[in-house]
C-alpha positions, 0 to 999 in steps of 0.5 A, a space after each residue: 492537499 497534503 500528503 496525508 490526505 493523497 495517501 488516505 485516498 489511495 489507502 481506500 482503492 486498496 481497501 476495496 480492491 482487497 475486499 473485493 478480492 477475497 470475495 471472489 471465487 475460482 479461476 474466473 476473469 473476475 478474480 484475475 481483473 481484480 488481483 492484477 487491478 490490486 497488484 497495479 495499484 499496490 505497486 504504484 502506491 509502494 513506489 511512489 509512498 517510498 519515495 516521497 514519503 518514506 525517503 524524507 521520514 527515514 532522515 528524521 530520527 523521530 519517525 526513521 523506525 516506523 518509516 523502515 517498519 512500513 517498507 519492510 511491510 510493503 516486501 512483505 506483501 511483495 512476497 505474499 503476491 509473488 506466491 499469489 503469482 505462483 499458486 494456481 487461481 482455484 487452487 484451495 490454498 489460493 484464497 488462504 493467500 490472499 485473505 493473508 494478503 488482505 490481513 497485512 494491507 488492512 494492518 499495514 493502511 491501519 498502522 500507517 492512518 493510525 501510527 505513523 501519519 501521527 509521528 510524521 505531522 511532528 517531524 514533516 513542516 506544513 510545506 513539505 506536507 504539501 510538496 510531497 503530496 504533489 510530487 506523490 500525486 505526479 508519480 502516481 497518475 503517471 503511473 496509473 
């Protein structure tokens, strides 16, 4: 498996996880299981993406400003979830919230599948391809 693949297999928990999400209604156990499931698996996914994706792009000029672009994405679902944590669940602008937050992981998953995995082929080898998606993979089960 290369890091490509590991991280489209992640992308996919994220999407369903999102979709569910935005899908659900009120103050419910089935809202909080799903927002914290999602907000588990956004921060894992960040934590290990930056560090064994992210570290390496951000050395090569080729891909060193799509690379910042996508960590100042991830800050940037940080903050909608952080107002997410602050907003009561059955609250109106609750949902507005999160259909943001889907908007931005949706687009982010789509810019880096569609942008980023293009550039970061050219400028990773084939064996580090596959380091990073074991070393990706180690930190994620360890952390799920």
């Amino acid at each position: 498996m290369n890091i490509f693949e590991a991280l489209r297999q992640e992308h996919e928990i994220q999407r369903e996880l999102v979709k569910k999400l935005v899908s659900t209604h009120g103050d419910t156990q089935e809202r909080k299981k799903i927002y914290e499931q999602l907000k588990h698996e956004l921060k894992i996914h960040a934590d290990a993406e930056e560090r064994h994706f992210y570290v390496p792009l951000i050395q090569k000029d080729l891909t060193q400003e799509k690379a910042r672009h996508s960590v100042a994405e991830h800050h940037e679902m940080d903050e909608l979830m952080e107002q997410l944590d602050d907003t009561d669940m059955s609250a109106s602008n609750w949902l507005k919230i999160a259909k943001d937050l889907e908007h931005k992981v949706t687009h982010h998953l789509d810019e880096e599948e569609h942008e980023v995995f293009q550039m970061a082929g050219k400028a990773l080898t084939e064996k580090q391809k596959i380091s990073l998606a074991s070393d990706y993979n180690k930190e994620i089960t360890k952390n799920r």
